[in-house]
N, C-alpha and C positions, 0 to 999 in steps of 0.2 A: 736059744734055739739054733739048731742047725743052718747053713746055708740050704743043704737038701730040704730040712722040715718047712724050714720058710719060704720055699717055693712052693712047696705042695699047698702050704697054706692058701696063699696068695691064689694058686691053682683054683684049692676050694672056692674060694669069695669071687672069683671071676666067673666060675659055672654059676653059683648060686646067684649071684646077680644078674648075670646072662639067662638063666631059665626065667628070674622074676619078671623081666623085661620083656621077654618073647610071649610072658602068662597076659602081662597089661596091654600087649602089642593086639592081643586076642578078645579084647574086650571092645564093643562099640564105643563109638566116639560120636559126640552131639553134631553131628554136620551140617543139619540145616538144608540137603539137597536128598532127594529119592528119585531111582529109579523107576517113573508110571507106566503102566500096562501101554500098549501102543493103544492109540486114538481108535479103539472100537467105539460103536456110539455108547454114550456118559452121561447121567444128569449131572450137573455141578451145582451141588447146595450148597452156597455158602453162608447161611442165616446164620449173622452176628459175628462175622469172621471174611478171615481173607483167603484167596488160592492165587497163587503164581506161580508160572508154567512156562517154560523156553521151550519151545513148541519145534522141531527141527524136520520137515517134510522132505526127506531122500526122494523116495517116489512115492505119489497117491497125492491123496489132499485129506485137509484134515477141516471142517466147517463146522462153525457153533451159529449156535441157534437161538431166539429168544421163545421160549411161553408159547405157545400158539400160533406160531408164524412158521411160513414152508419155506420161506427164502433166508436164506444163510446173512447175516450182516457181516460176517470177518471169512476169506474162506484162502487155506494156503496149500497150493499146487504144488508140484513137484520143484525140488530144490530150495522152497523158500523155508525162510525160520522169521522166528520174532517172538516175543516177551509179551505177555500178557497179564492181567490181573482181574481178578473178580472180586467184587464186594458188594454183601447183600442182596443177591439175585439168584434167580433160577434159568440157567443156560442148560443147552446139551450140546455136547459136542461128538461131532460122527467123525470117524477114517473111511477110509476105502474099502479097498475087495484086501485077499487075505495075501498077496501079493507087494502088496503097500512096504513102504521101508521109514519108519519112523520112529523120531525120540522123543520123549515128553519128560522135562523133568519139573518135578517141583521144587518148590523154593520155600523155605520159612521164612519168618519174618525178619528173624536174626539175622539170616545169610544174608538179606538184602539191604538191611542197616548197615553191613559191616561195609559192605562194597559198592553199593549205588551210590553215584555222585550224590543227589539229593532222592532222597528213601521220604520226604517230604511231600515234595513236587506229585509223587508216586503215588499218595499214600490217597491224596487230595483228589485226584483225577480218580480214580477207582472210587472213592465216597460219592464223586458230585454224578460222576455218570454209570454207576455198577459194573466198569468194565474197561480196561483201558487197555491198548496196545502200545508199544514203544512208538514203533512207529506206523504211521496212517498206511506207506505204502508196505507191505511186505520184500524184506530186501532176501538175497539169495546166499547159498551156503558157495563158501569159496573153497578151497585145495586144504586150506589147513583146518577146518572146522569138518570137514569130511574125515579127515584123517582124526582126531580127535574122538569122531562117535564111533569111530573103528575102536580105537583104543580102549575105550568106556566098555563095546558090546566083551571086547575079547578078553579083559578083563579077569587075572586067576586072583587078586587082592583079595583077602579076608577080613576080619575083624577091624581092628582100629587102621590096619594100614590100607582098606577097601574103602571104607567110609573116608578117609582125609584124601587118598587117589580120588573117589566120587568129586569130594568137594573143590580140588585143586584143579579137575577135567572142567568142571561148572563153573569155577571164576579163569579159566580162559577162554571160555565160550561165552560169558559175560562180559570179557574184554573185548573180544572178537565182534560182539553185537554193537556194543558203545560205539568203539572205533569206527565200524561199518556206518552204523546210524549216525553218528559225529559227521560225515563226511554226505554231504548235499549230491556231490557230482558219482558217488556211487547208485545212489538210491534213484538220481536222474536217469542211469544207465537204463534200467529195468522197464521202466513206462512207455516207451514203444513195440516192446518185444511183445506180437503175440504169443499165446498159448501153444499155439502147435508150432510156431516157430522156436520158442522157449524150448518143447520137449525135442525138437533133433538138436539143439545145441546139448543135451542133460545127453541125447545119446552119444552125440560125438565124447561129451566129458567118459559116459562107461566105456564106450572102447580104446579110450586113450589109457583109462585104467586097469583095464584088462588086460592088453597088447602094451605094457608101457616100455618096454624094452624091442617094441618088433620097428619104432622108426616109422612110421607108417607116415606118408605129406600128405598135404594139406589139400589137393588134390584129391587123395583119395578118400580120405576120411571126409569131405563134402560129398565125392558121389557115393558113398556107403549110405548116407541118409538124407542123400536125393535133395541140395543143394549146391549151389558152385562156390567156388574157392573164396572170392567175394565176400560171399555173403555168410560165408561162415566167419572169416576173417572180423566181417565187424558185428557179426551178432552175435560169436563165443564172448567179443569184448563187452555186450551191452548186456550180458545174461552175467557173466563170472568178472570183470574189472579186471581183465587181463589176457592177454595172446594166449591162443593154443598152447602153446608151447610152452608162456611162461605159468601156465596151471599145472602142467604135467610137473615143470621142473620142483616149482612149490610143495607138490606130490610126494614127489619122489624125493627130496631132502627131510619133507616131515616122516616117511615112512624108513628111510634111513637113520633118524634119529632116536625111531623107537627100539629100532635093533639094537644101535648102539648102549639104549640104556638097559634093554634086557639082556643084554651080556652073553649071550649066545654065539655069536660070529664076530671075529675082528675087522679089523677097519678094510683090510683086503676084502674079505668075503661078501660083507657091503657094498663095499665099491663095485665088487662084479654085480651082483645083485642090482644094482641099479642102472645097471649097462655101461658104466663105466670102463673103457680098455687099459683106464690108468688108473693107480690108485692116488696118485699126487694129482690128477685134472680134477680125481671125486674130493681128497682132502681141502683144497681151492674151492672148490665151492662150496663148501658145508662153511667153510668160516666166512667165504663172503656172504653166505644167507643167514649164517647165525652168527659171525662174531668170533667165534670161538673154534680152536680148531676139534674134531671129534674123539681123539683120543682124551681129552679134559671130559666128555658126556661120560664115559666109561668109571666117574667116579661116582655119577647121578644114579646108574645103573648099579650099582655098591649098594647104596642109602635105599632105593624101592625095595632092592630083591632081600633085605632086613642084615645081610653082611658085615653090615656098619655097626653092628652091635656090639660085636667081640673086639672089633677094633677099638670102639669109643671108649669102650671098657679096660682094653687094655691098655691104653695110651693113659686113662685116668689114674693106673694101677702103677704104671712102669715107670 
């Protein structure tokens, strides 16, 4: 054969394998995690079986109920999340008004084997009492778990590579809860915080993400929701585990990080985009929050957007 014919060949077998790939890339994949309806009210039957549910309350509240009863036994306000499990029982669970901002996801059984410390421990507390939460107190969603259910809602993933994005979103938000829950002096943070003191800290968090490039102090953003400097200071840290500031920044490195990988804008266009005047002050800190500097993400952003096919293939070929 040719040098010419043996390339066209070679040609052939890389399209042909390239289309078969993109055909199985197009086929569901067993995940173990679904996206649920938002927390409109629900009976949850689970006769002879189980249901688990990362429950993630943006705003509203989400309350479940037992049989017969008008007071709520579990009820989660605005910002909070937590893990739950049902076994054997008849619960309902209500949302708010249609306003409300929330995420429910379920869990199979498999997903929680693979990845629960003890899927045991889990299995036993759901048996002896038909209903278990991670934890007793409800803990709060922080910068990068918010960022996170962004990514999930906006989501253009399909087929096999939708389903394994789904389930890859769900064990870092399963990390994100451990880690949280793992830590005593987080969960401590929350139990003095009223309710209505809780909701101007959730507003000062919206307009820091709204306005997140307008610089706005600390001064004003307490009188925007009719609190002083004070006490916003220490009650942003006992609702979110962290300064003003350092939410925002948390913020704005996780939403820089998704541009980077959806390959859209370069590392300048980022860097302004996050108000950055430099692009070396933005590259500086993307690697002190991640490790790594951001031109190295722009390979991750290859692998999601399916890129990496023709390459994988040709590199196998060549």
């Amino acid at each position: 054969m040719t040098p010419k014919g043996e390339q066209l060949t070679i040609e052939g077998e890389v399209e042909l394998l390239t289309t078969y790939l993109q055909g199985e890339l197009n086929q569901g994949y067993e995940t173990g995690v679904v996206i649920e309806k938002e927390a409109s009210e629900e009976k949850l039957r689970s006769e002879g079986g189980w249901r688990v549910r990362m429950i993630f309350v943006e705003k509203g509240h989400v309350c479940f109920y037992r049989d017969g009863e008008k007071k709520p036994f579990l009820q989660l306000q605005n910002g909070q999340h937590n893990l739950v499990g049902i076994h054997q029982n008849r619960l309902t669970m209500k949302g708010g008004g249609t306003t409300d901002e929330q995420m429910v996801l379920g869990l199979e059984l498999s997903f929680l084997e693979r990845h629960l410390p003890a899927p045991a421990y889990f299995y036993k507390a759901m048996e002896r009492d038909g209903f278990f939460s991670l934890s007793a107190v409800n803990m709060y969603l922080t910068a990068e778990m918010n960022t996170i259910l962004q990514t999930i809602r906006s989501s253009a993933h399909k087929g096999f590579c939708g389903d394994l994005f789904l389930e890859s979103k769900a064990m870092e938000l399963l990390a994100l809860q451990l880690s949280q829950f793992s830590d005593p002096d987080i969960i401590a943070y929350h139990e003095p915080v009223s309710q209505q003191e809780a909701a101007k800290m959730y507003e000062v968090r919206d307009i820091l993400l709204r306005d997140e490039v307008a610089h706005l102090s600390l001064r004003t953003l307490a009188h925007m929701v009719g609190t002083n400097e004070y006490h916003l200071k220490k009650r942003f840290k006992m609702v979110f585990g962290t300064t003003v500031y350092g939410y925002l920044h948390a913020y704005k490195m996780e939403q820089a990080k998704q541009l980077l990988i959806a390959g859209d804008l370069n590392i300048s266009q980022v860097s302004d985009k996050m108000g950055y005047k430099h692009a070396t002050h933005f590259t500086k800190a993307f690697k002190k929050r991640f490790g790594f500097l951001p031109n190295k993400i722009r390979m991750i952003g290859l692998f999601i957007q399916g890129g990496w096919i023709e390459t994988a293939v040709n590199n196998a070929l060549y």
